[in-house]
C-alpha positions in Angstrom: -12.2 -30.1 7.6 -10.3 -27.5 5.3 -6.5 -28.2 5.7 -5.3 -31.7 5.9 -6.6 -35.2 3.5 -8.9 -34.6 0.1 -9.5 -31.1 0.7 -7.2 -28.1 -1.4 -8.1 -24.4 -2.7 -9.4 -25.8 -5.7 -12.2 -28.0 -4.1 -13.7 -24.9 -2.6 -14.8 -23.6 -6.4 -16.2 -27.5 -6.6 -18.6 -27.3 -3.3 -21.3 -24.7 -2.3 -19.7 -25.0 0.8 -21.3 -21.6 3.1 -19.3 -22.9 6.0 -15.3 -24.1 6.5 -14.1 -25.8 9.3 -10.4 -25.4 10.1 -9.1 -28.9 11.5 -8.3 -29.2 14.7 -4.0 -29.9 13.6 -3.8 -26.3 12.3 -5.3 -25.0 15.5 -3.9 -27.4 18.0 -0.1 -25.9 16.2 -1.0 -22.1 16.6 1.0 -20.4 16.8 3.1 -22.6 14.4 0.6 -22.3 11.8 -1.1 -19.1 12.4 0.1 -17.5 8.9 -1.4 -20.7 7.6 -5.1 -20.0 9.5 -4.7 -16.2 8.8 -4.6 -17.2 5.1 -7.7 -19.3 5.3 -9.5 -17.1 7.2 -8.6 -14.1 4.8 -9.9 -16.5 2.1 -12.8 -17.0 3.7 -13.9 -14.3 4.3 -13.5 -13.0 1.0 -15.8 -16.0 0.0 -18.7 -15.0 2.3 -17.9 -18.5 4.0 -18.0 -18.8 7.7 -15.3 -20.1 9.3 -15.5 -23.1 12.2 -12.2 -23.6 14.4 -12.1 -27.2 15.4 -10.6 -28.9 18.5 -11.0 -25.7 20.8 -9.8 -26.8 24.3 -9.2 -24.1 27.4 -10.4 -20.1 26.8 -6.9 -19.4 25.8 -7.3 -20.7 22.1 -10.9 -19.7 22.1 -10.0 -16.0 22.2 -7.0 -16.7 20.0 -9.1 -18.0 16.8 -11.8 -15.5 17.6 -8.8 -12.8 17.7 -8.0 -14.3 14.0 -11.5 -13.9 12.8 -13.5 -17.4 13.2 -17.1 -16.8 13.6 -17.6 -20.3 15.6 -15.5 -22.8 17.9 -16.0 -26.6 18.7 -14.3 -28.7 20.9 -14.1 -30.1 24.5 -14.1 -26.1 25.8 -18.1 -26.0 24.1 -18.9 -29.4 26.1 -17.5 -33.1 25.6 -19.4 -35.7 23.2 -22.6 -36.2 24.4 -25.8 -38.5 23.6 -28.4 -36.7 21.2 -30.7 -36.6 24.3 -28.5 -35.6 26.7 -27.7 -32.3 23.8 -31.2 -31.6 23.9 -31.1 -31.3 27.7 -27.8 -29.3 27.1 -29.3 -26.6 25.0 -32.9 -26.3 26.9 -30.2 -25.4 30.0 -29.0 -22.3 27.5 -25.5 -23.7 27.4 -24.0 -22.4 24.1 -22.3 -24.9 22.0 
């Protein structure tokens, strides 16, 4: 979760991270804090890293990060928690998470 508690710019030289997730406070404030996600995502990308937007609720601020440049979503919009047996079920239904 790149943006809020342990995690600055100079923990991602630290990790072998090939994946960032944007936490769910920066996307929950777009468009507040859309210079703020721009930046990561520029960063990202410049890293090879993929980028995760977390906490993705309606289709509104699905297309809105994808507009920015994240490569995947998660949140309540993909499907509510779920029991590792009923996920298995989800995903033999070819529901996309």
């Amino acid at each position: 979760d790149f943006g809020t508690g342990y995690s600055n710019f100079s923990r991602l030289n630290d990790m072998a991270a090939d994946c960032v997730k944007i936490d769910r406070s920066l996307i929950r404030d777009l468009p507040r804090s859309e210079p703020i996600v721009k930046m990561m995502i520029a960063m990202c990308k410049l890293m090879n890293v993929s980028i995760v937007a977390e906490g993705i609720e309606n289709a509104e601020l699905e297309a809105k990060v994808r507009e920015l440049g994240c490569d995947e979503i998660q949140g309540f919009y993909c499907a509510r928690p779920m029991a590792a047996t009923s996920m298995t079920e989800h995903l033999q239904t070819g529901a996309s998470v």
